[in-house]
C-alpha positions as CSV (number, residue, x, y, z in Angstrom):
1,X,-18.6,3.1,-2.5
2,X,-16.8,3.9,-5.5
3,X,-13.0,2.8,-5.8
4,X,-10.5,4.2,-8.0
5,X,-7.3,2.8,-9.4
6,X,-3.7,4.4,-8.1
7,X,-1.0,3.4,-10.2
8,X,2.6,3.5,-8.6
9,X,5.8,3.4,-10.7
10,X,8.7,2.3,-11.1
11,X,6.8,-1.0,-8.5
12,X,4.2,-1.1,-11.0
13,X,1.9,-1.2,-8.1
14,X,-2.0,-1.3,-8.3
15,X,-3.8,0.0,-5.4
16,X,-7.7,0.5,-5.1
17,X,-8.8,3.5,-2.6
18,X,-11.9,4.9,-2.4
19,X,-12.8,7.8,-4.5
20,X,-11.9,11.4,-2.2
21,X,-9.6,9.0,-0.1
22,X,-6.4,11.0,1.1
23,X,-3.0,9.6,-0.3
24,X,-1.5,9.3,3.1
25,X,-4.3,6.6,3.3
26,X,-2.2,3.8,1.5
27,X,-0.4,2.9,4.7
28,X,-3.4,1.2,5.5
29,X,-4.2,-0.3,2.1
30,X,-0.6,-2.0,1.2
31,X,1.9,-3.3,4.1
32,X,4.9,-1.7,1.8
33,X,6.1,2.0,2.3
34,X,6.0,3.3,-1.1
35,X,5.7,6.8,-1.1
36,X,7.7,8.1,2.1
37,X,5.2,10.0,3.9
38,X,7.4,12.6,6.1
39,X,5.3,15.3,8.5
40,X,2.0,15.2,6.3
41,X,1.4,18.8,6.6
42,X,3.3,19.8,3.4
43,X,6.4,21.2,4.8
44,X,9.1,18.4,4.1
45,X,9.1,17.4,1.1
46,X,9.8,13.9,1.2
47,X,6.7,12.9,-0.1
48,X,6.9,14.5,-3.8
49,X,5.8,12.6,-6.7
50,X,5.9,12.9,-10.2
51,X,2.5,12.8,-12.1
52,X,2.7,10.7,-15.1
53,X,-1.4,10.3,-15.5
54,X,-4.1,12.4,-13.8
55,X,-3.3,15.6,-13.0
56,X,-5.4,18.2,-11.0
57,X,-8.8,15.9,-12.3
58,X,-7.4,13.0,-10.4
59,X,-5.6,14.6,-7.0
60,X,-7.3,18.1,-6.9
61,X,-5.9,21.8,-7.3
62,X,-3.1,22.2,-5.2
63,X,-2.8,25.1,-3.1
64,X,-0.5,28.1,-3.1
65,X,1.4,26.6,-0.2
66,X,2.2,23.5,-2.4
67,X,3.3,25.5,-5.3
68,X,5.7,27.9,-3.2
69,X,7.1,24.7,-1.7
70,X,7.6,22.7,-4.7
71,X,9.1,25.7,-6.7
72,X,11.3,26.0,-3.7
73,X,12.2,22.3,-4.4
74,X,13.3,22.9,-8.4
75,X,9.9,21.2,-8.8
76,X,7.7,23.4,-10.0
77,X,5.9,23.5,-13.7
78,X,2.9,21.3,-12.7
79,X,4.3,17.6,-13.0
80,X,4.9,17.3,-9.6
81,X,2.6,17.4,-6.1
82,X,3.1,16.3,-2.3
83,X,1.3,13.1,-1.8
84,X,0.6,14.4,1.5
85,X,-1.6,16.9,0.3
86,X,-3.6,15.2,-2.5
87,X,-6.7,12.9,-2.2
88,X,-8.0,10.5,-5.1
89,X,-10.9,11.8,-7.1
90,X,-10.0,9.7,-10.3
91,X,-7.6,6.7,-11.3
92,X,-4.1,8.4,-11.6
93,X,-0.7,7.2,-12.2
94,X,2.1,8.3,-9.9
95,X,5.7,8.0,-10.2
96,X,7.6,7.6,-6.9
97,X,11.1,9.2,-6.3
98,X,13.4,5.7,-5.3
């Protein structure tokens, strides 16, 4: 199995998933609720994270859903994703809205 590194800011929080492992996955990796995981279908938006290291490489192409939905949100321009939608293919570095 190969693991890679997810980096969570501002905690500074190291987490080892296994590579292709969904992000909604860290509830059952860490006891702390770090990214606020809402309906996990993409539709409320409490999830949203800023990506400071990875990009589409590390959390996969989002799809035209998650674009509309995070230009709804002001978030749009490509720094930004719905943890509920991504899975880990590569160490990344995510900053968490507090």
């Amino acid at each position: 199995m190969i693991l890679k590194k997810l980096t969570l800011q501002p905690q500074g929080l190291e987490v080892m998933l296994p590579a292709g492992s969904r992000l909604t996955d860290l509830e059952y990796e860490i006891q702390q609720r770090v990214i606020p995981f809402g309906c996990r279908s993409g539709a409320c938006g409490s999830c949203v994270v800023e990506v400071v290291e990875g990009g589409t490489a590390a959390l996969g192409e989002p799809d035209l859903d998650e674009l509309d939905f995070l230009e709804d949100l002001g978030k749009s321009g490509g720094n930004h994703r719905l943890a509920c939608q991504c899975r880990l293919l590569d160490s990344a570095t995510l900053r968490v809205a507090e």
